[in-house]
Biopython code that builds the backbone (N, CA, C, O; Angstrom):
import numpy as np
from Bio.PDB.StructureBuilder import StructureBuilder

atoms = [
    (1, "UNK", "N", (-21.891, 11.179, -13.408)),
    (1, "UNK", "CA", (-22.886, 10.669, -14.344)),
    (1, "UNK", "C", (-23.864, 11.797, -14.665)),
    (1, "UNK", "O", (-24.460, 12.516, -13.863)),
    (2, "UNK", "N", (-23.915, 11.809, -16.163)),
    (2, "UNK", "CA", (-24.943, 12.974, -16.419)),
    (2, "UNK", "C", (-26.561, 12.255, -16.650)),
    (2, "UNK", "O", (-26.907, 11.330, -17.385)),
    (3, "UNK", "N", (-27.375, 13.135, -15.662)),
    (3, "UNK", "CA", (-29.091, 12.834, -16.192)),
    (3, "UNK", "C", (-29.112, 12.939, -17.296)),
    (3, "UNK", "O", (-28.326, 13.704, -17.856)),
    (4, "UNK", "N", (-30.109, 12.131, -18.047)),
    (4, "UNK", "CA", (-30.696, 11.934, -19.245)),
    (4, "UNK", "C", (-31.363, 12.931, -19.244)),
    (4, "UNK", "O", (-31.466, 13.513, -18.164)),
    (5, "UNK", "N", (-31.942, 13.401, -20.236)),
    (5, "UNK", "CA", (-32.744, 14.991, -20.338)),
    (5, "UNK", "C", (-34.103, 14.129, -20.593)),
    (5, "UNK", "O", (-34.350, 13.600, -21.677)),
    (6, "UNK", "N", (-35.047, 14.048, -19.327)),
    (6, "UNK", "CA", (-36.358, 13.222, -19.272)),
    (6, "UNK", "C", (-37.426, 14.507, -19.108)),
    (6, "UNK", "O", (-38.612, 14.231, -18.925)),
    (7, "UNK", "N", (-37.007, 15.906, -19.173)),
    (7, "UNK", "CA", (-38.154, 16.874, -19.040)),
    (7, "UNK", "C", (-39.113, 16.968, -20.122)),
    (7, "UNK", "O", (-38.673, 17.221, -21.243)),
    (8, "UNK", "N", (-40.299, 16.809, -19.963)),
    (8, "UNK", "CA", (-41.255, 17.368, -20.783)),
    (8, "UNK", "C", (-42.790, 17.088, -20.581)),
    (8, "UNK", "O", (-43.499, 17.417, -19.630)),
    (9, "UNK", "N", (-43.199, 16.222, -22.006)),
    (9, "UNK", "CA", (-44.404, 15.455, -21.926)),
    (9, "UNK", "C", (-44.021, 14.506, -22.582)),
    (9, "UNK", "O", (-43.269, 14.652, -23.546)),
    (10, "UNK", "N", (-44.530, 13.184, -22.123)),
    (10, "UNK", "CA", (-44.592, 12.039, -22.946)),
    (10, "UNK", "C", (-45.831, 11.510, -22.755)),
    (10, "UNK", "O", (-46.495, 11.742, -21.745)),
    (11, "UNK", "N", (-46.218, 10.763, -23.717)),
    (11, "UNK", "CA", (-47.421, 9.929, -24.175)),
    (11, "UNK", "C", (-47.321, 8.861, -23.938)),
    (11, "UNK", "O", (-46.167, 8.490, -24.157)),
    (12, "UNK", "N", (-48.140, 7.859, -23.471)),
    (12, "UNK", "CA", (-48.686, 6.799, -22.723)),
    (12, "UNK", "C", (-49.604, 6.208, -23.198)),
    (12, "UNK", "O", (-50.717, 6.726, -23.284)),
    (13, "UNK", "N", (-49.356, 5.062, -23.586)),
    (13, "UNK", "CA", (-51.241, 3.993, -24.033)),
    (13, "UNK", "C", (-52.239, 4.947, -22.964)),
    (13, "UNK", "O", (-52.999, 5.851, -23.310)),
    (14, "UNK", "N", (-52.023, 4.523, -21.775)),
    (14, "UNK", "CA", (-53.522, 5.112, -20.809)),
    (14, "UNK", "C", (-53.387, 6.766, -20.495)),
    (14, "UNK", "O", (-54.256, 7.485, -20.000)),
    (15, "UNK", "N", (-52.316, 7.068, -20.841)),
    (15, "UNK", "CA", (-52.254, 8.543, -20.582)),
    (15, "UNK", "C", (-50.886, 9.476, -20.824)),
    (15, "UNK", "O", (-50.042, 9.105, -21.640)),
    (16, "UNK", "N", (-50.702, 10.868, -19.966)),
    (16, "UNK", "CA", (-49.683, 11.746, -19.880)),
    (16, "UNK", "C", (-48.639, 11.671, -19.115)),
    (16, "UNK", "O", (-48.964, 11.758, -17.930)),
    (17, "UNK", "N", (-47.411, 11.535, -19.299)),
    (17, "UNK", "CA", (-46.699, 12.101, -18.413)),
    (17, "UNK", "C", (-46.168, 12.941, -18.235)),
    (17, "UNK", "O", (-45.081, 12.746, -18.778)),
    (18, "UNK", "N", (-46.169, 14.433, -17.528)),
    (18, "UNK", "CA", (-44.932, 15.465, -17.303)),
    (18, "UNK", "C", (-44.508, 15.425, -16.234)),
    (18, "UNK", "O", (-44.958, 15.270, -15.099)),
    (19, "UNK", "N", (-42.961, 15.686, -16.988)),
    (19, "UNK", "CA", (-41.851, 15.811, -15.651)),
    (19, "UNK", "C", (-41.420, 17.325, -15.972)),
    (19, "UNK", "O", (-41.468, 17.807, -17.104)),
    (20, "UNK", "N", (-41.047, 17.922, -14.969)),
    (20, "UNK", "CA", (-40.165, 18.705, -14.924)),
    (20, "UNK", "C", (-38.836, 18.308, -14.018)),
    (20, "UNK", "O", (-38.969, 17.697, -12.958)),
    (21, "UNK", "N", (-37.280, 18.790, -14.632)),
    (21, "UNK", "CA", (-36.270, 18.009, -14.052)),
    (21, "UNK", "C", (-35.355, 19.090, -13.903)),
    (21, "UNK", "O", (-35.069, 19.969, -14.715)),
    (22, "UNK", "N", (-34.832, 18.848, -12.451)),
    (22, "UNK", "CA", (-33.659, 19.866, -11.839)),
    (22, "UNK", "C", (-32.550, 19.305, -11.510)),
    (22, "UNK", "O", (-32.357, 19.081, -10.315)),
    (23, "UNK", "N", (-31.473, 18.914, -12.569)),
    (23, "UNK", "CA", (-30.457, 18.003, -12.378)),
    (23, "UNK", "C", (-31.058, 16.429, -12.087)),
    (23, "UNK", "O", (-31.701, 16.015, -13.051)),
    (24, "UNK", "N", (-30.981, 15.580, -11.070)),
    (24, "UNK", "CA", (-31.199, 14.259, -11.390)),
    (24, "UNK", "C", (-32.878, 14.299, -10.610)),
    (24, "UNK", "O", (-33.523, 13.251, -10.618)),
    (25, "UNK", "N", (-33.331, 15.245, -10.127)),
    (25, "UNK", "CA", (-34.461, 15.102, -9.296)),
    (25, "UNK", "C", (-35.841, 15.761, -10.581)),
    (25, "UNK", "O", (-35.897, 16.816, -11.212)),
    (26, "UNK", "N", (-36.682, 14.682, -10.530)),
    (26, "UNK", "CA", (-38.018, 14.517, -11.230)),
    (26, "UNK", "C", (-39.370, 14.867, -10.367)),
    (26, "UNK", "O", (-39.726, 14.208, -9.390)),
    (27, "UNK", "N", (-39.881, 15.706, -10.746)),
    (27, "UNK", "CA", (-41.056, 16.167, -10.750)),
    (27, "UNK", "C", (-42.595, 16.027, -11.495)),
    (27, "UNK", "O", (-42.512, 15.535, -12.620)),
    (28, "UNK", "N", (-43.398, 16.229, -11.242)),
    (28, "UNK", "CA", (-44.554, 16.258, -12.622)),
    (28, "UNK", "C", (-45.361, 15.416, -11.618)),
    (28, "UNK", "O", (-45.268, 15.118, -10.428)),
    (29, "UNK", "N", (-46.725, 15.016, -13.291)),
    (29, "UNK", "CA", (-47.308, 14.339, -12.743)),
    (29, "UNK", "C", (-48.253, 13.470, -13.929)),
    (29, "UNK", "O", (-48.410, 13.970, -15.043)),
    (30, "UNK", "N", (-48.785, 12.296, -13.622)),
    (30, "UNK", "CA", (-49.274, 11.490, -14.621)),
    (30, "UNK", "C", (-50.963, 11.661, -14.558)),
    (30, "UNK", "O", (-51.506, 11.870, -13.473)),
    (31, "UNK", "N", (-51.763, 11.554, -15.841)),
    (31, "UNK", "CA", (-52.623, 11.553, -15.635)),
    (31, "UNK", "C", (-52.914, 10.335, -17.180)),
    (31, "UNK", "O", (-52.443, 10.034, -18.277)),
    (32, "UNK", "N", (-54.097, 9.992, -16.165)),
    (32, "UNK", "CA", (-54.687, 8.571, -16.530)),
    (32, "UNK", "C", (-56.479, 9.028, -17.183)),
    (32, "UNK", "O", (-57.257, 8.989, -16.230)),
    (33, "UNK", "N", (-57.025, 9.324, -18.194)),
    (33, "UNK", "CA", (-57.973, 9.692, -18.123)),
    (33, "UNK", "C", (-58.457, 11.198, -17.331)),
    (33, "UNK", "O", (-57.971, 12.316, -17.501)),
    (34, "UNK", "N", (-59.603, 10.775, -16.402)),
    (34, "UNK", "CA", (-59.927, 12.172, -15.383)),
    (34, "UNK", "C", (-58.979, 12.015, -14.477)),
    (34, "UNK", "O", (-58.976, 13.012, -13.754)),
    (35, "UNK", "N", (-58.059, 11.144, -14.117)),
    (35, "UNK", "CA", (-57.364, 11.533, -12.700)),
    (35, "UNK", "C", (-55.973, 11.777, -13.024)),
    (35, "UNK", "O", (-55.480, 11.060, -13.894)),
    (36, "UNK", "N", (-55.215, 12.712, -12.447)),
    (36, "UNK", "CA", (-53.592, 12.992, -12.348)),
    (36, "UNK", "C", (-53.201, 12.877, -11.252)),
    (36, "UNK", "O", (-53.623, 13.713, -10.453)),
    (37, "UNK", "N", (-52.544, 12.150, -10.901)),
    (37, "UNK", "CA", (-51.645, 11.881, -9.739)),
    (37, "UNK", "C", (-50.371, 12.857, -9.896)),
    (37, "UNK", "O", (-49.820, 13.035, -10.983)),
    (38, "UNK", "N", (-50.031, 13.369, -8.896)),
    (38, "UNK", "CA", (-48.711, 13.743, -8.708)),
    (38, "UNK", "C", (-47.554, 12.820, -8.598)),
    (38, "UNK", "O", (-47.953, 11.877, -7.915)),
    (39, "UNK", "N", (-46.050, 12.587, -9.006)),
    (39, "UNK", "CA", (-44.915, 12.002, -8.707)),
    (39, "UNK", "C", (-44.734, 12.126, -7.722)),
    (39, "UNK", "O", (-45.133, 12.970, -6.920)),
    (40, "UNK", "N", (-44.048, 11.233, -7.624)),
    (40, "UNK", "CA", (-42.872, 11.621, -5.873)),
    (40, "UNK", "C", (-41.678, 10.261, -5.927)),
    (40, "UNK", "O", (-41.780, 9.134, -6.412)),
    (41, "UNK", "N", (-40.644, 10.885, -5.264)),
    (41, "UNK", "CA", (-39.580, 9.955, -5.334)),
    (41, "UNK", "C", (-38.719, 9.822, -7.006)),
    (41, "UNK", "O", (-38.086, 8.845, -7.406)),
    (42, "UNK", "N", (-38.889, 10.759, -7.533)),
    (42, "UNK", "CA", (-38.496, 11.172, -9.286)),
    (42, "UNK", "C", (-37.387, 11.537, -9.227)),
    (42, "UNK", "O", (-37.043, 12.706, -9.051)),
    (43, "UNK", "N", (-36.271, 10.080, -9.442)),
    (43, "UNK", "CA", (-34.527, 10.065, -9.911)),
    (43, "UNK", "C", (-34.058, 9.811, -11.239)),
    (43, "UNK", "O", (-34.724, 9.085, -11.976)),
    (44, "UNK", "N", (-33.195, 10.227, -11.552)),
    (44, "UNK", "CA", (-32.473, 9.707, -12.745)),
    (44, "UNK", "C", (-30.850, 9.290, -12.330)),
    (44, "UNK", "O", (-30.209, 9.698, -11.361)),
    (45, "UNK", "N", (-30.704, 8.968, -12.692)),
    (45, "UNK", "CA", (-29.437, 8.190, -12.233)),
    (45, "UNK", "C", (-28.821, 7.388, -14.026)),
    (45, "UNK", "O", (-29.106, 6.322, -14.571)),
    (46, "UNK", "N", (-27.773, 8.724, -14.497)),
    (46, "UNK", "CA", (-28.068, 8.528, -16.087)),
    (46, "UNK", "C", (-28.599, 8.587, -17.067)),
    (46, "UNK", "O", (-28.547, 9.575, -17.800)),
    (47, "UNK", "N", (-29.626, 6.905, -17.462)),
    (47, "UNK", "CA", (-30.480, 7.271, -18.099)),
    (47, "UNK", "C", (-31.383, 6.085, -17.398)),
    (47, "UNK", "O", (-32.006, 5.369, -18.183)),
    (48, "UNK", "N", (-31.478, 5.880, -16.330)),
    (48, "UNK", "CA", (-31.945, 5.080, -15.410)),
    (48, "UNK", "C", (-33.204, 6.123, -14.905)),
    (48, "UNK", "O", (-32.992, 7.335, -14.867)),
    (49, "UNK", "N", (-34.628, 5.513, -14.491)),
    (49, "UNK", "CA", (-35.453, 6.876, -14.551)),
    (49, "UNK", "C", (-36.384, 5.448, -13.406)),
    (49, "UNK", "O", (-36.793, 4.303, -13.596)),
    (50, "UNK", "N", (-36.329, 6.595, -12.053)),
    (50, "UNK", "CA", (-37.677, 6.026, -10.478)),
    (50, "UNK", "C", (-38.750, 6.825, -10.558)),
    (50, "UNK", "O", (-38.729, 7.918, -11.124)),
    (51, "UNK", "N", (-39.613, 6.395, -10.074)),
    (51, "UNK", "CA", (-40.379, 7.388, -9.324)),
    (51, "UNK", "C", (-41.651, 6.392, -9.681)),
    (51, "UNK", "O", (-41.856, 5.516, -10.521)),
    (52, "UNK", "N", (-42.584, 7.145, -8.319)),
    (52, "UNK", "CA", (-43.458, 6.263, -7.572)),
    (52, "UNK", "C", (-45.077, 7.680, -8.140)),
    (52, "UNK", "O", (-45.028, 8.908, -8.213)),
    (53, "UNK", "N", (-45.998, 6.919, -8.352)),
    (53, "UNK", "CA", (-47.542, 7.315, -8.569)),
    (53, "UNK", "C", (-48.069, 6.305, -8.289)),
    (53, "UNK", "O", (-47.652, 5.152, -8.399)),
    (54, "UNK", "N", (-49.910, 7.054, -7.554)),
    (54, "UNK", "CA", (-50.701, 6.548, -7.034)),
    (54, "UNK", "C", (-50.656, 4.994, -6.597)),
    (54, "UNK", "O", (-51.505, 4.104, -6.645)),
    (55, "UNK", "N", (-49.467, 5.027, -6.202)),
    (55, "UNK", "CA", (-48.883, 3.609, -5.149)),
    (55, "UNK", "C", (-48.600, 2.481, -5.916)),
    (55, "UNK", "O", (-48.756, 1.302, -5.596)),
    (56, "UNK", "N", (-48.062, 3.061, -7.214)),
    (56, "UNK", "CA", (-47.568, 2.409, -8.135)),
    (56, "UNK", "C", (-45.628, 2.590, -7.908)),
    (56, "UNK", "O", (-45.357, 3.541, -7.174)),
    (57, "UNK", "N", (-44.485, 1.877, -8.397)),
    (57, "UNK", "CA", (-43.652, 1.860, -8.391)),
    (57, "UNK", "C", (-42.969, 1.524, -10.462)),
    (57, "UNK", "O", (-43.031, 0.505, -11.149)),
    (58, "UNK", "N", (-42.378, 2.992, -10.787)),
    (58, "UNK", "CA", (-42.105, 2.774, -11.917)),
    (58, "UNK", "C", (-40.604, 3.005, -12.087)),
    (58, "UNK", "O", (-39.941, 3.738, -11.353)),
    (59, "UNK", "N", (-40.071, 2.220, -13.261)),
    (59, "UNK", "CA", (-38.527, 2.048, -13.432)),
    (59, "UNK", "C", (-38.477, 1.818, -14.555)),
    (59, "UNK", "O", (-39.398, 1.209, -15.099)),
    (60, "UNK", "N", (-37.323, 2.260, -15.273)),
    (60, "UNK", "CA", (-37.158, 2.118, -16.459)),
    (60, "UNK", "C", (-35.675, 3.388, -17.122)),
    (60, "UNK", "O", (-34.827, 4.056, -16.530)),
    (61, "UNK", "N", (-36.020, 3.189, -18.566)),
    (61, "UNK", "CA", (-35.144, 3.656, -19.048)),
    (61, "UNK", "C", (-34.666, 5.006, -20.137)),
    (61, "UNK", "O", (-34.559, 4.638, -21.307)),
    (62, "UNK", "N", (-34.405, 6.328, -19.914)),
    (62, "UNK", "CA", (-34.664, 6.847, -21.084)),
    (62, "UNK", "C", (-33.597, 6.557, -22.062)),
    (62, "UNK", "O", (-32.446, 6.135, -21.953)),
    (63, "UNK", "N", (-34.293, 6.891, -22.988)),
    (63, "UNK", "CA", (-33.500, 6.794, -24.644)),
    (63, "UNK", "C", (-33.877, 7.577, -25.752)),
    (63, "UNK", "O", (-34.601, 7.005, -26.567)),
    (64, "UNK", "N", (-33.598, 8.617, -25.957)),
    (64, "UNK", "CA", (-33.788, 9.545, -26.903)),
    (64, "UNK", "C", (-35.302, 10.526, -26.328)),
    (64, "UNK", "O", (-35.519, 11.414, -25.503)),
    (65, "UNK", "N", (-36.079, 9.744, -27.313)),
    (65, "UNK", "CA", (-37.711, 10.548, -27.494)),
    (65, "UNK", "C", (-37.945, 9.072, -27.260)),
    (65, "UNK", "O", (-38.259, 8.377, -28.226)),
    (66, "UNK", "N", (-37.824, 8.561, -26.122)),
    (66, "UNK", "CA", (-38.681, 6.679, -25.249)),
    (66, "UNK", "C", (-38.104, 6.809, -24.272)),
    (66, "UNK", "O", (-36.989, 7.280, -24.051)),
    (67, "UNK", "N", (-39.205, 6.190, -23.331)),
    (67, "UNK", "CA", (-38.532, 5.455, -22.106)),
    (67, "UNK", "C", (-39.181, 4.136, -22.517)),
    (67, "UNK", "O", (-39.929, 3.992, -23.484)),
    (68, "UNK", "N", (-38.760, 3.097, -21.572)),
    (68, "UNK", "CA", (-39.475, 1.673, -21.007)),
    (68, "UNK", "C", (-38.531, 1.299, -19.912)),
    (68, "UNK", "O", (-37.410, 1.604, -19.505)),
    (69, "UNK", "N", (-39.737, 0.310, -19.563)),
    (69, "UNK", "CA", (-39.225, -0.192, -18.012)),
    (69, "UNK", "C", (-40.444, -1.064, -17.331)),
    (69, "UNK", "O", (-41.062, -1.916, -17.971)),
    (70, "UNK", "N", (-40.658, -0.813, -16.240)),
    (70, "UNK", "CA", (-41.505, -2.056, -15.246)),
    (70, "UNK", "C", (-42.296, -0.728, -14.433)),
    (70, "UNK", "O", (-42.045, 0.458, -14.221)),
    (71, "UNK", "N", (-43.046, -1.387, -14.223)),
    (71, "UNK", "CA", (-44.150, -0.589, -13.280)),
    (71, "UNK", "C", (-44.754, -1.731, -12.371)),
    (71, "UNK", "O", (-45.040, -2.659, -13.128)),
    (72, "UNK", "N", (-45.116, -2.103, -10.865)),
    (72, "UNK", "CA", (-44.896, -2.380, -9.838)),
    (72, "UNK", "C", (-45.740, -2.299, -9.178)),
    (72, "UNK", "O", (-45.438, -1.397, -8.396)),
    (73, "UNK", "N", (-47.273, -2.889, -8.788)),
    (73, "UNK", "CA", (-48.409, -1.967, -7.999)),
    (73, "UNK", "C", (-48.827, -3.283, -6.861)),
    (73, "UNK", "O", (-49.835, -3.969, -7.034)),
    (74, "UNK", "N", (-47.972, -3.468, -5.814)),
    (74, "UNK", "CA", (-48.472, -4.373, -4.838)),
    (74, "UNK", "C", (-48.066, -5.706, -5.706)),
    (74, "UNK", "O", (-47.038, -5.727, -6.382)),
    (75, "UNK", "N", (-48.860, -6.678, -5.634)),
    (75, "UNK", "CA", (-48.607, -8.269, -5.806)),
    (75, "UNK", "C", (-48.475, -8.198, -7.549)),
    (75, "UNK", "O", (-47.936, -9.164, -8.088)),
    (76, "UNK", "N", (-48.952, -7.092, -8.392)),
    (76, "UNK", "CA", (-49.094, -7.046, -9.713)),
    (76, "UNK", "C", (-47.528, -6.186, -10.522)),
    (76, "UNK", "O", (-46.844, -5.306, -10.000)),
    (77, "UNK", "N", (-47.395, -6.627, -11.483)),
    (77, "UNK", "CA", (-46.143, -5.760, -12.448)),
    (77, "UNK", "C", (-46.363, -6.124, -14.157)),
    (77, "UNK", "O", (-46.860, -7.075, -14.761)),
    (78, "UNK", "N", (-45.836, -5.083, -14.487)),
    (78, "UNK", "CA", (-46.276, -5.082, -15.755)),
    (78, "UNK", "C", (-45.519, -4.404, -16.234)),
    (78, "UNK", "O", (-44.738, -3.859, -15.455)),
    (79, "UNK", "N", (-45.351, -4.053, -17.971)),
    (79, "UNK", "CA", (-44.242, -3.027, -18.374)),
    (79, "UNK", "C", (-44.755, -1.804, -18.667)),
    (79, "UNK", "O", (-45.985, -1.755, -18.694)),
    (80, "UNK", "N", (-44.137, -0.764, -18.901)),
    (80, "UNK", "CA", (-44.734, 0.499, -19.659)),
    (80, "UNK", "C", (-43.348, 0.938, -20.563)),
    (80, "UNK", "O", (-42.169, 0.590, -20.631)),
    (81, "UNK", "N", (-44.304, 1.976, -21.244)),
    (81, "UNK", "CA", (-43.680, 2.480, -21.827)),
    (81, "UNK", "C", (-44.363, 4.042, -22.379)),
    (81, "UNK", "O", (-45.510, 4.487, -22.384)),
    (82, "UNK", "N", (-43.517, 4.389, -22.661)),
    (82, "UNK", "CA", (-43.567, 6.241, -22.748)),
    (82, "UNK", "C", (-42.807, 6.800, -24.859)),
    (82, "UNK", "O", (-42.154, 6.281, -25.765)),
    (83, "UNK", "N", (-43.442, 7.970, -24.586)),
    (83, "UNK", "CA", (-42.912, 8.158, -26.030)),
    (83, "UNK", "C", (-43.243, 9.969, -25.951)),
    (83, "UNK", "O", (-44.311, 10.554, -25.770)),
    (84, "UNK", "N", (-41.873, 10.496, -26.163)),
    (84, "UNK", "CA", (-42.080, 12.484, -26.091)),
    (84, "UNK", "C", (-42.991, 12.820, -26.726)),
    (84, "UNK", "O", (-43.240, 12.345, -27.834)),
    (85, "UNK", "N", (-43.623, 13.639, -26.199)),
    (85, "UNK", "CA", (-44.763, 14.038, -27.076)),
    (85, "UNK", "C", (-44.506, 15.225, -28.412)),
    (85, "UNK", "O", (-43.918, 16.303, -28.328)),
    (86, "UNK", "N", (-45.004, 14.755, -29.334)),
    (86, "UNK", "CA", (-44.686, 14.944, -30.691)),
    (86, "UNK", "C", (-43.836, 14.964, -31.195)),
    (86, "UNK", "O", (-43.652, 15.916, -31.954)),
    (87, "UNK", "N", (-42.889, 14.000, -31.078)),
    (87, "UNK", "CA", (-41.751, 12.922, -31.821)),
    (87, "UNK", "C", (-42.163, 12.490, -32.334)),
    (87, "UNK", "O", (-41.599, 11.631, -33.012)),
]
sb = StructureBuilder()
sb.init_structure("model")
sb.init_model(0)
sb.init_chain("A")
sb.init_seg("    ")
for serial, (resi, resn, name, xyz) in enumerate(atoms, 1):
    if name == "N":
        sb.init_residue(resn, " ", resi, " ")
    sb.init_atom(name, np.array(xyz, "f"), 0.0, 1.0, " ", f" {name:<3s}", serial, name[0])
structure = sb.get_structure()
């Protein structure tokens, strides 16, 4: 199975995301306003896309210049979604 090509920046209602990607393993980090959290736990599996910030749990999907998916924070979940930056 080939990774989806999820490297870059994408744009966020509340903020940034960069990844940098070395075959299926994800890197980067999100920032929300003043704070950036670092990733950790950043898979792709296709176009299947994990990884965990500031004790949040996010999943979802890439597709072209988008992701979406679910995001996960204790008793709360909600969706997100992402968009490459300047697409």
């Amino acid at each position: 199975i080939v990774p989806a090509k999820a490297q870059g920046t994408w744009q966020l209602p509340q903020g940034e995301l960069a990844l940098k990607q070395e075959f299926q393993m994800l890197s980067g980090t999100l920032k929300s306003g003043s704070n950036t959290t670092p990733i950790t736990n950043g898979r792709l599996l296709g176009d299947q896309i994990t990884f965990s910030a500031g004790g949040a749990e996010y999943t979802g999907r890439v597709s072209g210049n988008a992701i979406e998916g679910a995001v996960k924070s204790g008793a709360s979940s909600g969706k997100w979604k992402a968009t490459r930056a300047g697409k």
